[in-house]
mmCIF file of the N, C-alpha and C atoms, coordinates in Angstrom:
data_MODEL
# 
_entry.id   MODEL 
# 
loop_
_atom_site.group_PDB 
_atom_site.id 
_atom_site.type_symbol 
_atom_site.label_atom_id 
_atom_site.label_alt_id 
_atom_site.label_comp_id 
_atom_site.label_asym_id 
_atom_site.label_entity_id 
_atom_site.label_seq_id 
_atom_site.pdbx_PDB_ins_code 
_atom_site.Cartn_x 
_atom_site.Cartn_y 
_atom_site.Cartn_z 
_atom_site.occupancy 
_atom_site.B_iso_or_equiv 
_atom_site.pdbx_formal_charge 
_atom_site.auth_seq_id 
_atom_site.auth_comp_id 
_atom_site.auth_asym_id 
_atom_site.auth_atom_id 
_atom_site.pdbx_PDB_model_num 
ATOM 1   N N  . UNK A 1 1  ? 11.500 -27.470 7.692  1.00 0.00 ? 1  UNK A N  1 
ATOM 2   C CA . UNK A 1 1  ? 12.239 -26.930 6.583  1.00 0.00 ? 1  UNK A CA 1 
ATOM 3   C C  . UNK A 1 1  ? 12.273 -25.413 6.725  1.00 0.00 ? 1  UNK A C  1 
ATOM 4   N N  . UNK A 1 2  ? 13.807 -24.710 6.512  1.00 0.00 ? 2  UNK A N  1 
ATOM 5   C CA . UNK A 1 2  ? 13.418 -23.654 6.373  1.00 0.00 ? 2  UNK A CA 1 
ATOM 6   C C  . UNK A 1 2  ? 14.069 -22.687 5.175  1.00 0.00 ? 2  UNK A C  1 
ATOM 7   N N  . UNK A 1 3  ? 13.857 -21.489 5.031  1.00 0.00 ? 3  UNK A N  1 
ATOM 8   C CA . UNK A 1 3  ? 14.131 -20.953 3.771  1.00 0.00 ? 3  UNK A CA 1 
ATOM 9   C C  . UNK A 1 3  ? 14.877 -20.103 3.925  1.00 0.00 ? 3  UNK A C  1 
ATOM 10  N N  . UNK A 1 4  ? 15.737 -19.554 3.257  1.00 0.00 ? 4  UNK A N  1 
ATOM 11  C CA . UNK A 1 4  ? 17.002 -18.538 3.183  1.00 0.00 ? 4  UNK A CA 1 
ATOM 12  C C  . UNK A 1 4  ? 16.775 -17.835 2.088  1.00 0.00 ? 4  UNK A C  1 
ATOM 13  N N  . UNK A 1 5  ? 16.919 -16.352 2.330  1.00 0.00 ? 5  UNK A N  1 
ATOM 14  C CA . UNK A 1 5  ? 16.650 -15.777 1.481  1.00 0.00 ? 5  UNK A CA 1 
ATOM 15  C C  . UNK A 1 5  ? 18.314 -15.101 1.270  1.00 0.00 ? 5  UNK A C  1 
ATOM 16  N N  . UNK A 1 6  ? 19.361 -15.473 1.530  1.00 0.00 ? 6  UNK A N  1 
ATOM 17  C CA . UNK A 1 6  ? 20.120 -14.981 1.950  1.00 0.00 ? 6  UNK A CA 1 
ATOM 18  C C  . UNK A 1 6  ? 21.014 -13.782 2.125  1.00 0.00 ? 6  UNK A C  1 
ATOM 19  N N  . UNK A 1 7  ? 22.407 -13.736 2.298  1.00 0.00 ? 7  UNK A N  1 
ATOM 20  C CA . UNK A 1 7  ? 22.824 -12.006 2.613  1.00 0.00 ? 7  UNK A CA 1 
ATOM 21  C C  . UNK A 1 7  ? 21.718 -11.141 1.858  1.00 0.00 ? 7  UNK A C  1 
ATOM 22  N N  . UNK A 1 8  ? 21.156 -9.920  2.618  1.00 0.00 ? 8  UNK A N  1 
ATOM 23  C CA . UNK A 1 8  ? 20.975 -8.868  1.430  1.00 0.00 ? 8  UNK A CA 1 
ATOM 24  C C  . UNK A 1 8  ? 21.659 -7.924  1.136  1.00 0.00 ? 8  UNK A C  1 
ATOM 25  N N  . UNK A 1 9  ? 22.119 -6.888  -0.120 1.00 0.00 ? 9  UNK A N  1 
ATOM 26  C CA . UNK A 1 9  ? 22.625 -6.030  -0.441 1.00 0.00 ? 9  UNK A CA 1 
ATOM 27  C C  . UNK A 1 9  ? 22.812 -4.920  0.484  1.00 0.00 ? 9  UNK A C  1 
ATOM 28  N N  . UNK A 1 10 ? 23.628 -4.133  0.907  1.00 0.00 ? 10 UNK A N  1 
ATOM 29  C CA . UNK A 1 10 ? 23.610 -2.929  1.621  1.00 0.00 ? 10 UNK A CA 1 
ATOM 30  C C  . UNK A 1 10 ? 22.984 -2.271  0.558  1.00 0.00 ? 10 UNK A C  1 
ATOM 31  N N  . UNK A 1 11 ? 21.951 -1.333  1.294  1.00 0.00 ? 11 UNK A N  1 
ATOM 32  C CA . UNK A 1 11 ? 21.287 -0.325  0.162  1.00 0.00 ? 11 UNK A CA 1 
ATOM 33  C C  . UNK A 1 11 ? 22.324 1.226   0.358  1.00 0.00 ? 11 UNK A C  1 
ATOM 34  N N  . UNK A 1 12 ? 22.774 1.761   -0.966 1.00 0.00 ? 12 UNK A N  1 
ATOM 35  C CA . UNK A 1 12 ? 23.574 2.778   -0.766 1.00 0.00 ? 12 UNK A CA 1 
ATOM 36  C C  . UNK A 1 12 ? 22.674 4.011   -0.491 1.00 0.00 ? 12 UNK A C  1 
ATOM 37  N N  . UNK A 1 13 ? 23.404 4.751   0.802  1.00 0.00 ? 13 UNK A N  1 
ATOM 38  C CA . UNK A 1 13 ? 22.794 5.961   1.082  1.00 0.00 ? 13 UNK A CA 1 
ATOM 39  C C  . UNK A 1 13 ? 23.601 7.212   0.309  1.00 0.00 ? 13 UNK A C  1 
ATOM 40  N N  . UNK A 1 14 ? 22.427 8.442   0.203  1.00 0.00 ? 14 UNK A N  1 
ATOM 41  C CA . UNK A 1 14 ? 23.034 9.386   -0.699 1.00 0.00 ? 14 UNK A CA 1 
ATOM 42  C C  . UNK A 1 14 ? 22.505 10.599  0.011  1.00 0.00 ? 14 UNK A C  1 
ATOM 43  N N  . UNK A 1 15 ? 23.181 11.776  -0.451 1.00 0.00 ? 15 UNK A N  1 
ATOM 44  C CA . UNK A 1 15 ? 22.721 13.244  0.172  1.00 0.00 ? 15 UNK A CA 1 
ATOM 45  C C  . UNK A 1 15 ? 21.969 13.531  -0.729 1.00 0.00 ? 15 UNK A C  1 
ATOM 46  N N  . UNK A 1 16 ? 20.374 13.421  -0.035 1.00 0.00 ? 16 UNK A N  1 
ATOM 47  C CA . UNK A 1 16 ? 19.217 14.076  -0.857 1.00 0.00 ? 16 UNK A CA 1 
ATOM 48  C C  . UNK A 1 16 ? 18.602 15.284  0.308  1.00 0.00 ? 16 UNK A C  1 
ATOM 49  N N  . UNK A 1 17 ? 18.237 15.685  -0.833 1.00 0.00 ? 17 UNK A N  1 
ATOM 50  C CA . UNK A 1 17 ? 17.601 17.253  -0.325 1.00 0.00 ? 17 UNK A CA 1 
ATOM 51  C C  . UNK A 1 17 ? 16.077 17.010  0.135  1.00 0.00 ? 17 UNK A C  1 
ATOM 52  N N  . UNK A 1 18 ? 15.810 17.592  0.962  1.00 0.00 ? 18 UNK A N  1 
ATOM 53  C CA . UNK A 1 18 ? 14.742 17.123  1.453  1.00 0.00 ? 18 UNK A CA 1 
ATOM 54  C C  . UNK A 1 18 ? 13.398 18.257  2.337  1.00 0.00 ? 18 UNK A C  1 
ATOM 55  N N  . UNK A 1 19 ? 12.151 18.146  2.260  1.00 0.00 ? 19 UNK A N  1 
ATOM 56  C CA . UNK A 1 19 ? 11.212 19.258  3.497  1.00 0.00 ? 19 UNK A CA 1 
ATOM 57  C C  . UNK A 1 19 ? 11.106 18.578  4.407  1.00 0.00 ? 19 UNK A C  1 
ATOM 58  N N  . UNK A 1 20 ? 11.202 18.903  5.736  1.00 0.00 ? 20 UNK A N  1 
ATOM 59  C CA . UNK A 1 20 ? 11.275 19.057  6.951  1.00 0.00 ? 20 UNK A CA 1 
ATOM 60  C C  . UNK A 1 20 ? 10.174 19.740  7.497  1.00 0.00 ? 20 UNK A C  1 
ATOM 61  N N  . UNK A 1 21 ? 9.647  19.172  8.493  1.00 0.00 ? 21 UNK A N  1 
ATOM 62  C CA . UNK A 1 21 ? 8.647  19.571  9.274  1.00 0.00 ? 21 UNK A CA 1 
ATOM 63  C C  . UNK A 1 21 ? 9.219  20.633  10.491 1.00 0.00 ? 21 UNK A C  1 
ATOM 64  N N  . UNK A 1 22 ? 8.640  21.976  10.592 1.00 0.00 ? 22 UNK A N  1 
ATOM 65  C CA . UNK A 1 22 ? 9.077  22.975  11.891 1.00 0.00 ? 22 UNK A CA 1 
ATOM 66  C C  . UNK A 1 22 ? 8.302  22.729  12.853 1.00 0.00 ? 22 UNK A C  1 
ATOM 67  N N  . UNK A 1 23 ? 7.356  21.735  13.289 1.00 0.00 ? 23 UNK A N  1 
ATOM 68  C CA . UNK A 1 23 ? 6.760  21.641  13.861 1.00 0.00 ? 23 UNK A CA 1 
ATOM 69  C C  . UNK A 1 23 ? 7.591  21.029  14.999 1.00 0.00 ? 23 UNK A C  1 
ATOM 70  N N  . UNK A 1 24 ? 7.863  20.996  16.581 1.00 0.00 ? 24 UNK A N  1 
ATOM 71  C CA . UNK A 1 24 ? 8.531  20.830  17.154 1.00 0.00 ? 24 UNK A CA 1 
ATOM 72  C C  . UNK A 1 24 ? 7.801  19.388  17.910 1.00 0.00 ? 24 UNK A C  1 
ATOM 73  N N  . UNK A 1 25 ? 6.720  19.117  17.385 1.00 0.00 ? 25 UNK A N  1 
ATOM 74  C CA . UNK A 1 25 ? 5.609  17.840  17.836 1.00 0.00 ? 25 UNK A CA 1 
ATOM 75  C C  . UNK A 1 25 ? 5.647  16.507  16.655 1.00 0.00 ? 25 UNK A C  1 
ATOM 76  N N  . UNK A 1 26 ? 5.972  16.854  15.581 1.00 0.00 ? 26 UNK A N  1 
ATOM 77  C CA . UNK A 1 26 ? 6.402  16.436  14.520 1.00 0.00 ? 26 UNK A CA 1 
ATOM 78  C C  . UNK A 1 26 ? 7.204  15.670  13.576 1.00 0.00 ? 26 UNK A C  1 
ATOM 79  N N  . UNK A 1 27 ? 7.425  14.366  12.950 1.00 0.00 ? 27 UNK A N  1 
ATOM 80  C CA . UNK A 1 27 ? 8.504  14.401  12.600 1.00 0.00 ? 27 UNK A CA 1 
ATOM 81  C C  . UNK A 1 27 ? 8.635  14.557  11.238 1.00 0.00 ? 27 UNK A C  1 
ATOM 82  N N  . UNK A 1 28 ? 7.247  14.624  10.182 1.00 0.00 ? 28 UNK A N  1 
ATOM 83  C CA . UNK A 1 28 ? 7.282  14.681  9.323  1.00 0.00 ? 28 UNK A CA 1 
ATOM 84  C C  . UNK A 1 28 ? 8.441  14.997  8.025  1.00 0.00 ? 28 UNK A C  1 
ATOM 85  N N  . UNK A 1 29 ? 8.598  14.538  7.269  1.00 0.00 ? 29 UNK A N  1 
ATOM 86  C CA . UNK A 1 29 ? 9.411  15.218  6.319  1.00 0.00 ? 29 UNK A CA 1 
ATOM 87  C C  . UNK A 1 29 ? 9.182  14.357  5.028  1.00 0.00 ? 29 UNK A C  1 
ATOM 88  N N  . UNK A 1 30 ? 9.706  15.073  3.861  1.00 0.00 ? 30 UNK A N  1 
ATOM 89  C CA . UNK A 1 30 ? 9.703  14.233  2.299  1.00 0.00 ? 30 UNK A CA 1 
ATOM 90  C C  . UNK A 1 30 ? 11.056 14.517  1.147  1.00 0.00 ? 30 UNK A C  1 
ATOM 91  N N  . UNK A 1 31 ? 10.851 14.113  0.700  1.00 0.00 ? 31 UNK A N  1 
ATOM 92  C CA . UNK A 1 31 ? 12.093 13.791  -0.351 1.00 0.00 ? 31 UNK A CA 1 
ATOM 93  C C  . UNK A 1 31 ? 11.395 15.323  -1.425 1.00 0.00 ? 31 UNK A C  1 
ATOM 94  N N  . UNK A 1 32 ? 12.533 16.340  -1.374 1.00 0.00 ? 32 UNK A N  1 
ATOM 95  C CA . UNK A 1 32 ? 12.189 17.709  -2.105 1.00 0.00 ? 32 UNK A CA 1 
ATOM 96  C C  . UNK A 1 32 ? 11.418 16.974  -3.545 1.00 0.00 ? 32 UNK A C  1 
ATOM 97  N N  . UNK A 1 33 ? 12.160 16.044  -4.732 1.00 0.00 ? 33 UNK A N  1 
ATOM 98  C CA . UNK A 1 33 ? 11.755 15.482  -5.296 1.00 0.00 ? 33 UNK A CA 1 
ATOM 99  C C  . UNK A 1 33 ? 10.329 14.986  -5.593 1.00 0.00 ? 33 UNK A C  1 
ATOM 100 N N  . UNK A 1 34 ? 9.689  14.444  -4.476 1.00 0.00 ? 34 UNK A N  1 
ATOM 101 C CA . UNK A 1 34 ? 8.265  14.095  -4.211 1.00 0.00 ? 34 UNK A CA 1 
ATOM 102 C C  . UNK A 1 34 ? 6.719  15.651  -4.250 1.00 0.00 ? 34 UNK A C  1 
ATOM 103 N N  . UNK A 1 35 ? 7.477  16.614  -3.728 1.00 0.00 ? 35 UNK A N  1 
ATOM 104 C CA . UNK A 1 35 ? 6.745  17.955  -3.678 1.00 0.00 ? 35 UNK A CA 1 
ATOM 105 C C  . UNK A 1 35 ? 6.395  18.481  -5.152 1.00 0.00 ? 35 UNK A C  1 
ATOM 106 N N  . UNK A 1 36 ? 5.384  19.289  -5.009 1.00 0.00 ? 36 UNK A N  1 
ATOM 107 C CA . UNK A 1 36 ? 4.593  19.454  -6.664 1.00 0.00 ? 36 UNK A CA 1 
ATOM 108 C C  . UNK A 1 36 ? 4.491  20.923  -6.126 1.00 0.00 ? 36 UNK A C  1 
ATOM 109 N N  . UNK A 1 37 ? 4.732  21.397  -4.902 1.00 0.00 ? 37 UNK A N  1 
ATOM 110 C CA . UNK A 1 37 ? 5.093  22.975  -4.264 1.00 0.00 ? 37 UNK A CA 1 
ATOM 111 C C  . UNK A 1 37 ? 6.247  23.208  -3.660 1.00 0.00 ? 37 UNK A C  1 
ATOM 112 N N  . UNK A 1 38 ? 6.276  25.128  -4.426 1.00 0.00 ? 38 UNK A N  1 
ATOM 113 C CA . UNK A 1 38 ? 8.022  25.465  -4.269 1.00 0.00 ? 38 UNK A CA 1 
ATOM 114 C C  . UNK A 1 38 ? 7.819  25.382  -2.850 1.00 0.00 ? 38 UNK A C  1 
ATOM 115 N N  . UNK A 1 39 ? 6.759  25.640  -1.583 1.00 0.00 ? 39 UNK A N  1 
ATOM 116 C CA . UNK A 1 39 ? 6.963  26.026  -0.268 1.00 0.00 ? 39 UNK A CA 1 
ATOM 117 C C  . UNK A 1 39 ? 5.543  24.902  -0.271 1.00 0.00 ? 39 UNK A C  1 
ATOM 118 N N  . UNK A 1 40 ? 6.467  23.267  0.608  1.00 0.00 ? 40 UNK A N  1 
ATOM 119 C CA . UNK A 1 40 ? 4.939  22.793  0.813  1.00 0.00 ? 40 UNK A CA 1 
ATOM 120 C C  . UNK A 1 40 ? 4.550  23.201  2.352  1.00 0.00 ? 40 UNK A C  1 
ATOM 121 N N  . UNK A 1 41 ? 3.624  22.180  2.568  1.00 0.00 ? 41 UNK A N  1 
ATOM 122 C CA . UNK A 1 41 ? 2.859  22.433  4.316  1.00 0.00 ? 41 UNK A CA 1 
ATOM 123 C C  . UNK A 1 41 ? 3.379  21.105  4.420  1.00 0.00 ? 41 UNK A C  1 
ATOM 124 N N  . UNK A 1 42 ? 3.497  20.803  6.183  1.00 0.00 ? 42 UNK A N  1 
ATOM 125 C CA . UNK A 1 42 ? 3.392  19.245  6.346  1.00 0.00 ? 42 UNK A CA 1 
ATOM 126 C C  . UNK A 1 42 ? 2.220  18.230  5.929  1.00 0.00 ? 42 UNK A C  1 
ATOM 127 N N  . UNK A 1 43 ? 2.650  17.247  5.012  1.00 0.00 ? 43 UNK A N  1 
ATOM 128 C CA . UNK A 1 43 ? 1.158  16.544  5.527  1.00 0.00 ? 43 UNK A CA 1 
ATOM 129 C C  . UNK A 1 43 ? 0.410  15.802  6.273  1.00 0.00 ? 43 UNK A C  1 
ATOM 130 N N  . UNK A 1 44 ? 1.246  15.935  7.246  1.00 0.00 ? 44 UNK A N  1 
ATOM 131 C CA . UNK A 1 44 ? 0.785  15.046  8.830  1.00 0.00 ? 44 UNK A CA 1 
ATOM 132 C C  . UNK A 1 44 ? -0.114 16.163  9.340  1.00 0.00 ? 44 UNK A C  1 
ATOM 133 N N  . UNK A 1 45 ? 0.912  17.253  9.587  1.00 0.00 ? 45 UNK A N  1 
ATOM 134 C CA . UNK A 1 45 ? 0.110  18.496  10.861 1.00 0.00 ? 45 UNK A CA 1 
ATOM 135 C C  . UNK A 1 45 ? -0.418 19.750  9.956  1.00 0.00 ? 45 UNK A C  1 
ATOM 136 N N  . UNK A 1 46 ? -0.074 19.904  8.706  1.00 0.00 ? 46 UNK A N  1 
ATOM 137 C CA . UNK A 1 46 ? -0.027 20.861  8.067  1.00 0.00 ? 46 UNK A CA 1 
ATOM 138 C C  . UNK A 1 46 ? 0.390  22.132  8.743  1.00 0.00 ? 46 UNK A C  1 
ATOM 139 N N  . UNK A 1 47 ? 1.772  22.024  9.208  1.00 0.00 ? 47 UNK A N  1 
ATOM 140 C CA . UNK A 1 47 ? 2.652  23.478  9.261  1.00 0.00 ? 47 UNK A CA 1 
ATOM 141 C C  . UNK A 1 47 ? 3.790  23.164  8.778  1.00 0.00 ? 47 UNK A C  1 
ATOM 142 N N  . UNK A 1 48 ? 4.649  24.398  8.252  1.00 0.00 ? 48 UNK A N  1 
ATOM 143 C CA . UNK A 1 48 ? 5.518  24.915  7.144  1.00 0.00 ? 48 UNK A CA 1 
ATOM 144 C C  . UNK A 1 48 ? 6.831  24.201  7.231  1.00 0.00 ? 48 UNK A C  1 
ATOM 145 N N  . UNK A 1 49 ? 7.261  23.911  6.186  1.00 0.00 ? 49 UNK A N  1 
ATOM 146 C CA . UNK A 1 49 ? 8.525  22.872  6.501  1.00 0.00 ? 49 UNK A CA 1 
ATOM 147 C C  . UNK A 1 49 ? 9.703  23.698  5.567  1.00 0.00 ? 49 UNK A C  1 
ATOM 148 N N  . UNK A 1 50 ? 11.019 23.245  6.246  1.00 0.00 ? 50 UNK A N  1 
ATOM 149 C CA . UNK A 1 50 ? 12.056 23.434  6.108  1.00 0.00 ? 50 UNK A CA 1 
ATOM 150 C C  . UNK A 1 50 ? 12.849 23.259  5.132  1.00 0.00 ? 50 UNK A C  1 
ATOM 151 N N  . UNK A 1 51 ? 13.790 23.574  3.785  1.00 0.00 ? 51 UNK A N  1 
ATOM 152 C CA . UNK A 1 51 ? 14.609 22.618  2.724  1.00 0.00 ? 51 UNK A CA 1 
ATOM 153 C C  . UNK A 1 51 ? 16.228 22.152  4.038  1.00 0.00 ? 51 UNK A C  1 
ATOM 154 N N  . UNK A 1 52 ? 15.995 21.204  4.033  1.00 0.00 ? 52 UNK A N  1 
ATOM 155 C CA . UNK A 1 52 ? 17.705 20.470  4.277  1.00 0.00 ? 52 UNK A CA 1 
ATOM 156 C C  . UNK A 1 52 ? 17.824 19.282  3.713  1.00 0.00 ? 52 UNK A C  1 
ATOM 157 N N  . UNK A 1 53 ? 19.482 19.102  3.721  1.00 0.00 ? 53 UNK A N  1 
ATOM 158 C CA . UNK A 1 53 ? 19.965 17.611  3.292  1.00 0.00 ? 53 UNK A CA 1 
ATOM 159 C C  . UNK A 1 53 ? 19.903 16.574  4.750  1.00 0.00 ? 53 UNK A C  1 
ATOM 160 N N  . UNK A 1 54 ? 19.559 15.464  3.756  1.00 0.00 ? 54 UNK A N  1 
ATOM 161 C CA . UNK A 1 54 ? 19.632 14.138  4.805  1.00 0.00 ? 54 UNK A CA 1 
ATOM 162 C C  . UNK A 1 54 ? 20.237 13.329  4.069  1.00 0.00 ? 54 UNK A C  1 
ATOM 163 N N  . UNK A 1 55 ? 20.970 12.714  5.013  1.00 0.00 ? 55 UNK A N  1 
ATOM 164 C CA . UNK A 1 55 ? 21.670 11.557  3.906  1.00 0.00 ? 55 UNK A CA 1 
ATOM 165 C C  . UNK A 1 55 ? 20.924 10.292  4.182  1.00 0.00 ? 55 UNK A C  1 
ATOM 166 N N  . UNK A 1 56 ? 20.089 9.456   3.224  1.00 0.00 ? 56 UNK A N  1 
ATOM 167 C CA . UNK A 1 56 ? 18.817 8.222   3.239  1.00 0.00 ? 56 UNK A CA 1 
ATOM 168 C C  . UNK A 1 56 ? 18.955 7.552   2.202  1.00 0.00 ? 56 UNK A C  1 
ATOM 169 N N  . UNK A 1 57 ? 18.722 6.183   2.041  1.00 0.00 ? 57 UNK A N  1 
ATOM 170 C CA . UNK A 1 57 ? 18.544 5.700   1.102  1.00 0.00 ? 57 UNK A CA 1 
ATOM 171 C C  . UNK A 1 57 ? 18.487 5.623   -0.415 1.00 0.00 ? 57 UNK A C  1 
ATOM 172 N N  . UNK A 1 58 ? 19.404 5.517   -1.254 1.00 0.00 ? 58 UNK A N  1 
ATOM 173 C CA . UNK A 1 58 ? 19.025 5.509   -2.617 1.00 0.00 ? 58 UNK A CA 1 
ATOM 174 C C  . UNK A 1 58 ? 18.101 5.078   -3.469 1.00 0.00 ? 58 UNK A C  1 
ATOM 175 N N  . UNK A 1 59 ? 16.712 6.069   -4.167 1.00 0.00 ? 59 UNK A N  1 
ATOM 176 C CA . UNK A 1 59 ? 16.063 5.399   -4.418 1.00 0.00 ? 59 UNK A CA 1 
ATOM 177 C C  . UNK A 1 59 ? 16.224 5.082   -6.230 1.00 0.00 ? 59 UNK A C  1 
ATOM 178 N N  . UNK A 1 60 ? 15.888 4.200   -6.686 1.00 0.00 ? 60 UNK A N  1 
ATOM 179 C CA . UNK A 1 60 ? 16.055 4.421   -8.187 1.00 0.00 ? 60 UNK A CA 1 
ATOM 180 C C  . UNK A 1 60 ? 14.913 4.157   -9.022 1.00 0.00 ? 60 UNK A C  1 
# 
């Protein structure tokens, strides 16, 4: 027997703003939203990250 969970929804992607890792070893990054600092650190490597847009997932 088997089970179907069937089609799933396309999840809509959106332009969110986001920190970026400068670390060139790195891929770190987070949703600007998620940060509790105007200038965070990475929290993988802890060096200084970037503001850009990515376009990712909608979260709600």
């Amino acid at each position: 027997m088997s089970f179907s969970r069937g089609p799933r929804e396309p999840v809509p992607e959106v332009e969110t703003n986001v920190w970026s890792c400068t670390s060139d070893d790195c891929q770190g990054w987070m949703r600007e939203s998620f940060s509790f600092a105007e200038e965070p650190t990475c929290p993988l490597c802890s060096s200084a990250m970037n503001r850009e847009v990515r376009v990712i997932p909608e979260m709600k």
